[in-house]
C-alpha positions as MATLAB code, in Angstrom:
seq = 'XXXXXXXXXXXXXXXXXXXXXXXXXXXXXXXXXXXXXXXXXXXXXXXXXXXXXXXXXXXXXXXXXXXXXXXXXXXXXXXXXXXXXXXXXXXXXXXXXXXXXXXXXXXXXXXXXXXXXXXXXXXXXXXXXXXXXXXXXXXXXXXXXXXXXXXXXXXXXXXXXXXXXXXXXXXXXXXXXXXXXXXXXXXXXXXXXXXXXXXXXXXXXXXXXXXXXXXXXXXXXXXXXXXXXXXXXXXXXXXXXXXXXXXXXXXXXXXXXXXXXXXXXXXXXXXXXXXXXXXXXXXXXXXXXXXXXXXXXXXXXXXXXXXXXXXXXXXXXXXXXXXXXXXXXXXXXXXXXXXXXXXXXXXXXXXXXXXXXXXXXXXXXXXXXXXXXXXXXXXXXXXXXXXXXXXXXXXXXXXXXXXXXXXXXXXXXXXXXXXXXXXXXXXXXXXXXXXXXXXXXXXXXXXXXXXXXXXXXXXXXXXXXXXXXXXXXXXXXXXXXXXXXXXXXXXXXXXXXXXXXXXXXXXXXXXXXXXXXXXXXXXXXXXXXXXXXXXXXXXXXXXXXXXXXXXXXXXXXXXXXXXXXXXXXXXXXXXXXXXXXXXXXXXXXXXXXXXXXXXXXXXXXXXXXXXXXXX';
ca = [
     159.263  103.715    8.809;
     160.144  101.773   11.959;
     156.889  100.428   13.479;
     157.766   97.428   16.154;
     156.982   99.731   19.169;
     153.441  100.756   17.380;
     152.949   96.991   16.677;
     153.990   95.879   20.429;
     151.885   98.718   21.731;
     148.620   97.569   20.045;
     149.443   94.127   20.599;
     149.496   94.942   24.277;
     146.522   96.962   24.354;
     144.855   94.276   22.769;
     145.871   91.626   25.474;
     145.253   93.676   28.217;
     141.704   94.223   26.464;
     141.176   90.385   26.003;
     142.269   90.018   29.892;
     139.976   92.541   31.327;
     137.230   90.931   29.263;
     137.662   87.309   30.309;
     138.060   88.759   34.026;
     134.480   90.672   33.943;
     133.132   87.508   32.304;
     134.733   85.022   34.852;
     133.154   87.592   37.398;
     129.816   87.368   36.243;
     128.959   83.633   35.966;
     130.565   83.098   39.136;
     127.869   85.464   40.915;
     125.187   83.461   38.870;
     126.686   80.671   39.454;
     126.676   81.597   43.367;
     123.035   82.596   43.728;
     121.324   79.851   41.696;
     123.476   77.342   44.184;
     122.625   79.090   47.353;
     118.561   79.399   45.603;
     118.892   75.629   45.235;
     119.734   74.761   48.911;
     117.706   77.353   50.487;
     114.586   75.383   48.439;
     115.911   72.072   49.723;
     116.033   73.297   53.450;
     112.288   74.965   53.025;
     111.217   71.753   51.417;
     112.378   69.302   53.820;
     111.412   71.690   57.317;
     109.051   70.312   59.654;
     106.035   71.719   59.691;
     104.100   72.577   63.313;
     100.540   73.098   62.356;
      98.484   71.785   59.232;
      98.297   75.503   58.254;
     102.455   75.607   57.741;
     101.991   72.412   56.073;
      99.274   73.658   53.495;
     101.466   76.514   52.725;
     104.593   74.199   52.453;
     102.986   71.705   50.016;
     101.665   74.799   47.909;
     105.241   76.328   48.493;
     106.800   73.047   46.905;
     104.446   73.037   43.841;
     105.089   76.024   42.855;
     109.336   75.246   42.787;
     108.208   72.254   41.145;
     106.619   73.472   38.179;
     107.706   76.722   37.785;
     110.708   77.770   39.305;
     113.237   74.757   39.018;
     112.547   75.471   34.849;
     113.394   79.207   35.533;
     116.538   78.520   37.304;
     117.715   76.031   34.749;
     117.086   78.696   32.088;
     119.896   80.450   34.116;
     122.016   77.382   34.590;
     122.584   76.769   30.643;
     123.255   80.636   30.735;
     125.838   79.758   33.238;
     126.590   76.725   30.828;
     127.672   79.028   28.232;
     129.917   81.148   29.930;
     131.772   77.958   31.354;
     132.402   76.712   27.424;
     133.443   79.728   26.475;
     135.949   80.044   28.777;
     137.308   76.343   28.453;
     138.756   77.741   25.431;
     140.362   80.878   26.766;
     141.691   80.591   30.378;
     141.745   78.081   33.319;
     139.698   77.572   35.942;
     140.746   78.087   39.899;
     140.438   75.700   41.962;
     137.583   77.899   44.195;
     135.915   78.210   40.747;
     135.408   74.847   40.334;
     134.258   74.263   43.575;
     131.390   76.341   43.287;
     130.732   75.357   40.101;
     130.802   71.586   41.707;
     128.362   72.907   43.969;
     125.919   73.960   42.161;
     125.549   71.653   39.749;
     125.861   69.250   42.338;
     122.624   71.261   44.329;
     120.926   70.828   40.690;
     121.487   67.174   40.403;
     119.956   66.567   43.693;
     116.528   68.307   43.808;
     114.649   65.355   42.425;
     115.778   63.697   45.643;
     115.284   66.349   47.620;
     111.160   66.179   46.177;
     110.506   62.811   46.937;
     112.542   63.449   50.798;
     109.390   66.208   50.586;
     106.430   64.084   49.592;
     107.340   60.925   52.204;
     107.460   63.363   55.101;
     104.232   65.428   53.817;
     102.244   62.006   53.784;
     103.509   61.134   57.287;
     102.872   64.497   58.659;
      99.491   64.649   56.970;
      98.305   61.633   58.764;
      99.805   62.765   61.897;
      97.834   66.506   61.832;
      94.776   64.428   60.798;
      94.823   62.227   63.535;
      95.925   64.944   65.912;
      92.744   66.917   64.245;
      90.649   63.902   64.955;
      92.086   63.574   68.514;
      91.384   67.463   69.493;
      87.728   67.439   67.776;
      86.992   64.253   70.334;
      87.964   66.046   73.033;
      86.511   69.614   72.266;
      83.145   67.292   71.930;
      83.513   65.683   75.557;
      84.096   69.371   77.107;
      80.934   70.899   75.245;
      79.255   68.050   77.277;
      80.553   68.939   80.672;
      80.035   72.688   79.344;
      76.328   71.760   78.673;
      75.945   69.970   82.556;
      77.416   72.992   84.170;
      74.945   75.526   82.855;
      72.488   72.882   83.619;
      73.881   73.052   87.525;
      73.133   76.906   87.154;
      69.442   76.557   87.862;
      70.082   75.241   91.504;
      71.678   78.408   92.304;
      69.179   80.783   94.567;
      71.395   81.786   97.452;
      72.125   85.565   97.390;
      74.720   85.560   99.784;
      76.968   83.152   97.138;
      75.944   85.606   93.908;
      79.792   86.650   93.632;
      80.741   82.840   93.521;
      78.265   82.315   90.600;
      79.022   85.255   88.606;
      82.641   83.766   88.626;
      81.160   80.417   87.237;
      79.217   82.224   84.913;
      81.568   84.327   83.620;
      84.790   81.368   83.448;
      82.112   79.514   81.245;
      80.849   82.498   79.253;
      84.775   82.767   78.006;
      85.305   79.222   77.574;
      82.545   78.943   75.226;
      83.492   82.662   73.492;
      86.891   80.610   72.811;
      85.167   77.118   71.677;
      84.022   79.467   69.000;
      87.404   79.905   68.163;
      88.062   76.627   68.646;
      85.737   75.558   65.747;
      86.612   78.401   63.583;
      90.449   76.376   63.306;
      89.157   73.548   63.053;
      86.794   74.088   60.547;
      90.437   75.698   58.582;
      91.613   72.721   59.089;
      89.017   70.616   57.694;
      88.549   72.742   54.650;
      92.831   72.083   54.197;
      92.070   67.989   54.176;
      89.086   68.733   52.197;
      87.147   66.935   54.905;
      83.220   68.245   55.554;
      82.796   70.520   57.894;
      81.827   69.449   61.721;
      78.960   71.211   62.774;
      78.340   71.794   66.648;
      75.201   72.403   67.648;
      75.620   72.097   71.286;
      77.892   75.158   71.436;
      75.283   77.108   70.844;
      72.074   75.711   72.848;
      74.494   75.817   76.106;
      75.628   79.570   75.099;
      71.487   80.297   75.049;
      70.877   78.947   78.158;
      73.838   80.352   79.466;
      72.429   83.946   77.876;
      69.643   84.909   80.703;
      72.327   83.536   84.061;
      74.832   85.477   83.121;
      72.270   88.664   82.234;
      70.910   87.870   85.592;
      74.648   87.664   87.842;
      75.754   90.960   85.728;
      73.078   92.886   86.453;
      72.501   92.016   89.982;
      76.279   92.045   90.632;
      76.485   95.315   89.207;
      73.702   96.727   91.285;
      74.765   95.318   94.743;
      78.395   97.013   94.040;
      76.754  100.283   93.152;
      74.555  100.222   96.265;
      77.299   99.483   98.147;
      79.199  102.497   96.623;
      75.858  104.943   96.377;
      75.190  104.186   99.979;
      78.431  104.251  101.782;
      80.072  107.219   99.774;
      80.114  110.760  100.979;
      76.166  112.475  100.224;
      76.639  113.830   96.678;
      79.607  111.999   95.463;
      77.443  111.065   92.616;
      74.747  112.485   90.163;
      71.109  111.471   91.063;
      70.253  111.201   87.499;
      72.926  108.654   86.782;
      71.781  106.657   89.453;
      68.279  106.849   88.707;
      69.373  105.746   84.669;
      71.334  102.717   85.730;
      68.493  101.402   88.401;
      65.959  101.849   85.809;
      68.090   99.600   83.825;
      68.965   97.158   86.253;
      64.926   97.029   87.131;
      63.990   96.366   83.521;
      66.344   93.551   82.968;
      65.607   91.778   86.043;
      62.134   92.144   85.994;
      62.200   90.476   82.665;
      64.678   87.624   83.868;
      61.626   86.636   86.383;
      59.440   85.861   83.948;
      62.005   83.411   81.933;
      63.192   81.790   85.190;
      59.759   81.334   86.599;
      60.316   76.977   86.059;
      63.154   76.965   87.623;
      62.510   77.784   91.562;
      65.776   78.065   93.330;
      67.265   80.753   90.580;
      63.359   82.421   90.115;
      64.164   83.160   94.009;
      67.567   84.482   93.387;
      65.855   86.783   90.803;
      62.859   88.052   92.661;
      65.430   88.551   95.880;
      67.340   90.895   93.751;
      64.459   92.934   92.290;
      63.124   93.223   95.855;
      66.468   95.037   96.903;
      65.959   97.558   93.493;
      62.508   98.038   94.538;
      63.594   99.406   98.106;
      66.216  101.220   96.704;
      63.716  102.862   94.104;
      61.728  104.116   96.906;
      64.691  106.615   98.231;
      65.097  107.885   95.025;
      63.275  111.049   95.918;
      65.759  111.782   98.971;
      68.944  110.681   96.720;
      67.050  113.520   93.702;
      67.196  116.138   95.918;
      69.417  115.603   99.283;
      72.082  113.411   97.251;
      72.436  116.792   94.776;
      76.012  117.148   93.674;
      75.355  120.982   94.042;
      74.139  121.213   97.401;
      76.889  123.843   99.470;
      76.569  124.795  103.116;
      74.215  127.438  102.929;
      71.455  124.603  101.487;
      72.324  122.088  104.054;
      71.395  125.259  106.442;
      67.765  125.466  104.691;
      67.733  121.686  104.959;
      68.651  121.883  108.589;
      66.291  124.548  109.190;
      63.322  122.550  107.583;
      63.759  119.128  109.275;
      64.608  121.324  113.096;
      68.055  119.435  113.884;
      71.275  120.354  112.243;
      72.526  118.362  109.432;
      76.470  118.832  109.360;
      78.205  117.846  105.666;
      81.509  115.867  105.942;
      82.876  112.992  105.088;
      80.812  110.602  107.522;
      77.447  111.960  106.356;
      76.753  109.324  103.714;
      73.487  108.402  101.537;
      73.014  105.740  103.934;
      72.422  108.436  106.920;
      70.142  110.734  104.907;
      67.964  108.068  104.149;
      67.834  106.723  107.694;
      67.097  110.498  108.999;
      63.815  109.421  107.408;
      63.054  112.718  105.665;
      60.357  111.470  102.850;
      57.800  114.266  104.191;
      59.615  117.011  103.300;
      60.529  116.299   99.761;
      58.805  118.928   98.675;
      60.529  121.738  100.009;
      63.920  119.818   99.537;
      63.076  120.080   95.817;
      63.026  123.698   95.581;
      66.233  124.124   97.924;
      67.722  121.167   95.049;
      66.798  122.805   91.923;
      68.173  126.110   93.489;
      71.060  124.304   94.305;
      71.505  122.171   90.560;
      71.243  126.026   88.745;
      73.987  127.419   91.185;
      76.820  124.852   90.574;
      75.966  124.799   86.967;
      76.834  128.604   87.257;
      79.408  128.103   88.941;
      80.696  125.183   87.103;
      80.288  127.824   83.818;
      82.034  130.764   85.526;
      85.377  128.593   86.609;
      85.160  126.747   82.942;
      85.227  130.691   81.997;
      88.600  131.554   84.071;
      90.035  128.213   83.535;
      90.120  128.665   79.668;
      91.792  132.220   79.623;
      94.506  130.879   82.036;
      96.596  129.152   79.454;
      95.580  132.142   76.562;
      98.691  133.648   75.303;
      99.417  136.909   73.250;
     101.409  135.725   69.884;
     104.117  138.640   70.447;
     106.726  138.667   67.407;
     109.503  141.225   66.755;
     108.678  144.219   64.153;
     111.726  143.955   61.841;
     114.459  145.701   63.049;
     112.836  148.661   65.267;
     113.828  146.884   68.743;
     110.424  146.272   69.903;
     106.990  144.177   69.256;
     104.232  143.851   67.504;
     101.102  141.778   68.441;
      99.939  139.437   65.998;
      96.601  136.722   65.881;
      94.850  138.222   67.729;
      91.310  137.115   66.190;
      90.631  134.165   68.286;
      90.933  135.840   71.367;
      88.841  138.473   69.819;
      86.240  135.563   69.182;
      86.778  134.111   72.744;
      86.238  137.373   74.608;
      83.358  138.529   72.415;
      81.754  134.973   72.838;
      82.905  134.872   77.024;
      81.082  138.562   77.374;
      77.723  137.719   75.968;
      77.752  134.200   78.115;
      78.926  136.625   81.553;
      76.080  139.329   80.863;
      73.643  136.229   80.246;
      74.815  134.537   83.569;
      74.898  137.829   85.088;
      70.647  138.307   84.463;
      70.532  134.697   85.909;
      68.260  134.648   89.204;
      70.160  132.156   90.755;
      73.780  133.811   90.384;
      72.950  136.102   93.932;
      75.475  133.424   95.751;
      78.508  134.334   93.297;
      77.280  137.953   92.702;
      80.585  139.400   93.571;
      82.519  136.944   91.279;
      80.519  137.484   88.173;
      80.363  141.474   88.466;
      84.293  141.105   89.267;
      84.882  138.818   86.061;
      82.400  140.837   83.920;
      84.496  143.751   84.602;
      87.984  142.103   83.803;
      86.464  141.222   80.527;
      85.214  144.608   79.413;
      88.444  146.543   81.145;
      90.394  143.762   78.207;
      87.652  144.091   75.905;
      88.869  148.193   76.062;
      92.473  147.550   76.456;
      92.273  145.478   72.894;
      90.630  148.484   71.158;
      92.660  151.082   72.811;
      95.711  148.543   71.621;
      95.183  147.545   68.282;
      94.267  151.256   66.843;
      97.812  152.484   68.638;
      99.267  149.553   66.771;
      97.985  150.472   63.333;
      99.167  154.180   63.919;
     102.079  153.398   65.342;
     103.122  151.055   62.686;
     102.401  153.688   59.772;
     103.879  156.343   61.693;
     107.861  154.746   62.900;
     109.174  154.455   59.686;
     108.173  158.227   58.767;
     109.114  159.682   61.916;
     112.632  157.598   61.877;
     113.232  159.773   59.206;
     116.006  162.711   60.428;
     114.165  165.064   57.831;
     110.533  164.561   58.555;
     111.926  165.210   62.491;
     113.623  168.296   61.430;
     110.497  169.699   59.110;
     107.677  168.681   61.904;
     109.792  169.390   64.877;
     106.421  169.691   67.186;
     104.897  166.191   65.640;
     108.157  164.694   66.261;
     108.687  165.231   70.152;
     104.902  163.903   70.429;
     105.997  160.524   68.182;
     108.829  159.865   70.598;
     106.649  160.336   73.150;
     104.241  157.583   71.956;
     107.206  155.430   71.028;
     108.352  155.638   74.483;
     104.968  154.512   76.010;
     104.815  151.759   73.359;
     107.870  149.970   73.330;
     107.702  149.615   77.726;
     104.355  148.135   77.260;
     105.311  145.691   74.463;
     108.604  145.030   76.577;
     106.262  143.805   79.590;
     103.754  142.122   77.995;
     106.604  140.028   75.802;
     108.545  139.126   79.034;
     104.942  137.966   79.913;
     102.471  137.202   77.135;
      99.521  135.777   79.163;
      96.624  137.458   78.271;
      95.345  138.290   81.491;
      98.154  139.938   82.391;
      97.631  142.773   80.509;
      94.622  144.173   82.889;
      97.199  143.867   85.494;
      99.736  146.044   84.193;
      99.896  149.449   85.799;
      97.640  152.139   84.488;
      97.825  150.042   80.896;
      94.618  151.597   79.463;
      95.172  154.895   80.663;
      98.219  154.979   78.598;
      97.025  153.816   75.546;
      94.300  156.627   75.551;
      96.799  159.049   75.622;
      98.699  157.324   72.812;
      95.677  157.455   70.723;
      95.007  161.326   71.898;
      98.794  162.138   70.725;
      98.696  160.353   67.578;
      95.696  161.907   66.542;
      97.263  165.211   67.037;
     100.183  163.712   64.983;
      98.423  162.552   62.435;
      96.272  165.827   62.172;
      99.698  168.017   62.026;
     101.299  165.635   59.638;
      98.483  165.902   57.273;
      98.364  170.051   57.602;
     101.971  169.656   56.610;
     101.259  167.723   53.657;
      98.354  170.160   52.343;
     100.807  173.029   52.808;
     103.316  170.969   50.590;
     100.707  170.280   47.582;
      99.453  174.055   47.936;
     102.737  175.034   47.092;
     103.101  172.438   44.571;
      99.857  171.168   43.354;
     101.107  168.070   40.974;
     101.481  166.390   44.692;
      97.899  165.825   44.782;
      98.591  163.152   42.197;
     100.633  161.039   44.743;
      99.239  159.493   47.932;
     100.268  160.308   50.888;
     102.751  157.554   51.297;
     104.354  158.160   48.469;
     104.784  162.034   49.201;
     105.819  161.450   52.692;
     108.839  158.938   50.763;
     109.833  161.805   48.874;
     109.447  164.462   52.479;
     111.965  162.102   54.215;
     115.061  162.026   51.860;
     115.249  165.187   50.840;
     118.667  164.899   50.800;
     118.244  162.933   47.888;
     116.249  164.377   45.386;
     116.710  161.018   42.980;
     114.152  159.268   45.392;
     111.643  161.616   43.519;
     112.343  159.707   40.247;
     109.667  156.791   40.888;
     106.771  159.354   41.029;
     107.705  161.491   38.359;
     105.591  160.077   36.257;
     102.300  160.880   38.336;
     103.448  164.171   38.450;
     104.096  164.741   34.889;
     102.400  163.385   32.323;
     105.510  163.547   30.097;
     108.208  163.070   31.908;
     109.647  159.696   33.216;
     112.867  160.215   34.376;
     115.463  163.035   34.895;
     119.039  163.022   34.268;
     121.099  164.116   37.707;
     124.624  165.038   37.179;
     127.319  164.205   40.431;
     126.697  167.191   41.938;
     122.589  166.674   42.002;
     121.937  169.133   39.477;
     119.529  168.063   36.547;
     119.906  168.926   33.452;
     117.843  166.116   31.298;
     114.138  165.045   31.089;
     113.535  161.505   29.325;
     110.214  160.022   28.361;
     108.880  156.437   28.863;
     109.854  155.691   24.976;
     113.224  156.917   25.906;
     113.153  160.176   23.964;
     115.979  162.904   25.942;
     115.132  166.596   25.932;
     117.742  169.004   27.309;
     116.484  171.285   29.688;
     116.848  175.033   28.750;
     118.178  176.225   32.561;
     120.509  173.449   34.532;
     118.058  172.872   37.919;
     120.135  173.228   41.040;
     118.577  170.960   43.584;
     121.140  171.536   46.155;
     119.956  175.197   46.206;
     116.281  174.463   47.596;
     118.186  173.277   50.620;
     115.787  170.051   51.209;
     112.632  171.979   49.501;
     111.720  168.884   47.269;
     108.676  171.303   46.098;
     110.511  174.239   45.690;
     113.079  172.380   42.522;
     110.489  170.698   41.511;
     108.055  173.640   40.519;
     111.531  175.088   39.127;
     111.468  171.271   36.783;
     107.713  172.315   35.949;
     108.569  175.970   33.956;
     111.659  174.226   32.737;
     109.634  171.467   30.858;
     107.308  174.052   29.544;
     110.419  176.109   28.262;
     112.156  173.661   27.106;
     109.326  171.693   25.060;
     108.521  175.410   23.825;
     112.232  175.417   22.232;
     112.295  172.470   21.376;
     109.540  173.256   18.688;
     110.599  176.496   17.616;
     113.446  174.615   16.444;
     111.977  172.175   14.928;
     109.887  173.886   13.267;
     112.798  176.291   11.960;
     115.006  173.155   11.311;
];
């Protein structure tokens, strides 16, 4: 037996083994090798950056604790794995020069971290005194500004001159922010104290100046904010804005001043400022009867005509006739026939303002208008939340309708009312053709029903005619108002309704006429009769039913020509039938082979017995 080549074969395999063993292994503790080296100098280069704030430093000596002692022992748990693989492979194959410079490397990272801690703890002590004394340095100075802080709010009292109130709320306000950020202020350096484990500096004078700066800048708000609205009340165009807004925010500006006179009543120059300023709110309160009723947001032409009628000059509304005029016209005695002409007036637009909200929401409304499987036309579809929408807009239009004060928009309201009822009819008219139609197209797209009910069949197309133009303009336009615009819309879905009652009265006559002559059909709905009416062509489509019809039979056995000549039972039993049944002979009379089937059976079951009972 000559085995050298076996020998040199396994030998070879074995080698090649061995090499691609000490290749995977020299693979694998060089990547090990690699990350612990580049882990080693990416702690030394964290340890030894410069921190910029005591927070970084905090988190750098916590940072370099942690490496200390916990993560330097896990990576030298990996670095005697590396060890081993190094050993190992001493014995087995050489190292490459690029091996042993990463190996150099690493070890050489390894040997130098103590170094690289102490490097870390001389420039944490420097950097900890510097932060401290910068710490020290910015707490000095914060101190000294809360002081100048505390002799500006202290200036604030001197201030009584109206005429400058814009150049104090300035003051007020730059101060009221410096302060809102000396809170901040304290908040990091109170982090920073807690980091040095110092005690906590406490500032005290933050908050007395912020309480006596409370009530100035209250007062400069307030009256600020009332002088710019009087501005805007008075020099805007009569009923730009709502009476009962400006009534709210003078109320409010009255309280908070009136209050602010009392706790500025020791200081003289600012109790001035105050007392000047609820003077001014005073006046202003006295117009507010004019500004109720003449400053109404509501009030058209045709009141300014009463108005004008009342006073005995003509008032003319445009852009010039501001709050300021009205009040100057010096109306106050006839208030009380303004308010009647106002509250007239505040019920109109709010009808009005009702009516458009009406028309506005139906203008984006859209029919959802999706294609009925493969007939060629459309179906509608969602249709309950306009449903809801009209139901709910009808009620509100009737209730508007009754209103006493709708006379000015009389025409509009009877015109809208009417829209919504013609659509209101339209969608009822609609959605019962829908329902008929969509029962009726896939029995009258029978060729067999059309031939049997010739007379129901013209009227169909009819329908189908009518149908598929409307649902061809309403999908080329699906708003839902459009539909009252389409020509003679209702009209023609009336007489849809009219024929397909007629249809559906002739197609159930034709039906009863079918189970008179065969009465087992008034075991089957009409759906499934009328699927067994519209292939008669194929009397197999009669096998589904069978069973409803006969108690006995489940299915029938139909030979290639159509002719049966089997009847099987649900437990699969097969009883020949005494006299083959010739379906094609009833020429499309389904009824007609069928009562045939039915004195068959009887036969058939009848022989079937006498034989047995011979056998």
């Amino acid at each position: 037996m000559h085995r050298e080549e076996l020998i040199k074969t396994l030998v070879g395999a074995a080698e090649a083994l061995k090499e691609m063993l000490l290749t995977r292994c020299t693979k694998d503790y060089q990547n090990m090798c690699k990350v612990l080296g580049e882990e080693y100098q990416s702690i030394t280069e964290k340890a030894l950056g410069i921190p910029k704030s005591t927070a970084e430093l905090m988190e750098l000596i916590a940072y370099v604790n942690e490496v200390e002692t916990v993560i330097l022992y896990q990576m030298e748990e990996r670095l005697r794995e590396v060890l081993k693989y190094m050993l190992f492979l001493s014995d087995h194959a050489m190292f490459t020069p690029v091996e042993m410079k990463q190996n150099n490397m690493t070890f050489w990272w390894y040997l130098r971290m103590a170094r690289t801690i102490d490097e870390h703890r001389e420039m944490v002590d420097q950097k900890m005194q510097e932060f401290q004394d910068s710490l020290n340095n910015r707490i000095q100075k914060f101190t000294d500004d809360l002081e100048v802080y505390a002799r500006m709010v202290d200036d604030l009292q001197n201030n009584g001159n109206i005429e400058d109130l814009p150049k104090y709320h300035k003051k007020a306000t730059q101060l009221d922010n410096r302060l809102i950020g000396a809170m901040e202020k304290i908040d990091r350096f109170n982090e920073e104290e807690t980091a040095f484990k110092f005690e906590l500096s406490q500032y005290p004078l933050r908050k007395q100046i912020y309480d006596k700066l409370v009530p100035y800048k209250k007062l400069y708000d307030n009256a600020t904010e009332f002088l710019e609205k009087h501005d805007q009340w008075m020099t805007a165009k009569v009923g730009s804005y709502i009476p009962d807004d400006i009534e709210t925010d003078v109320q409010q500006y009255y309280r908070v001043i009136y209050k602010l006179e009392k706790v500025f009543s020791d200081r003289p120059a600012t109790a001035a400022l105050t007392t000047t300023v609820r003077e001014q709110i005073e006046e202003f309160k006295e117009h507010m009867p004019i500004i109720q009723t003449l400053g109404n947001p509501g009030m058209k032409d045709r009141h300014w005509e009463k108005v004008s009628e009342i006073v005995g000059f003509p008032i003319k509304v445009d852009s010039e006739l501001t709050l300021a005029k009205i009040i100057d016209y010096g109306l106050d005695d006839y208030i009380e026939k303004f308010e009647s002409i106002s509250e007239a007036a505040t019920k109109e637009n709010n009808l009005e303002k009702n009516l458009n909200k009406m028309i506005a929401e139906w203008a984006d409304q859209e029919f959802s208008v999706l294609i009925y499987k493969d007939t060629g036309t459309y179906i509608l579809s969602a249709i309950d939340e306009i449903q809801v929408l009209l139901d709910d807009h009808i009620i509100k239009t009737q209730t508007m309708k009754n209103s006493p004060y709708i006379k000015p928009f009389e025409t509009e309201i009877y015109n809208w009312e009417a829209k919504l009822q013609l659509l209101q009819e339209i969608l009822d008219e609609w959605l019962k053709v829908q329902a008929t139609w969509m029962y009726l197209e896939p029995i009258f797209s029978s060729p067999d029903i059309q031939q049997q009910m010739p007379e129901e069949g013209r009227r169909f197309t009819a329908v189908d005619k009518i149908w598929r133009d409307i649902m061809k303009t309403v999908f080329s336009d699906n708003k839902v108002l459009a539909v009252v615009e389409i020509d003679k819309m209702l009209e023609r879905l009336k007489k849809c309704n009219n024929l397909l009652e007629v249809i559906q009265r002739g197609l159930n006559d034709y039906l009863e006429k079918k189970r008179l002559f065969f009465p087992r059909f008034f075991f089957l709905s009409n759906d499934e009769l009328l699927e067994i009416l519209s292939e008669t062509k194929d009397p197999t489509r009669v096998q589904p039913h069978l069973k409803k019809c006969f108690e006995g039979i489940a299915k029938l056995n139909f030979t290639e020509d159509l002719d049966v000549t089997q009847m099987k039972s649900s437990e699969g039993e097969i009883v020949p039938l005494v006299d083959v049944i010739q379906t094609s002979l009833a020429r499309g009379q389904v009824e007609k082979w069928l009562s045939e089937l039915e004195k068959d059976m009887k036969a058939s079951v009848y022989k079937m017995v006498a034989e047995s009972v011979a056998d």
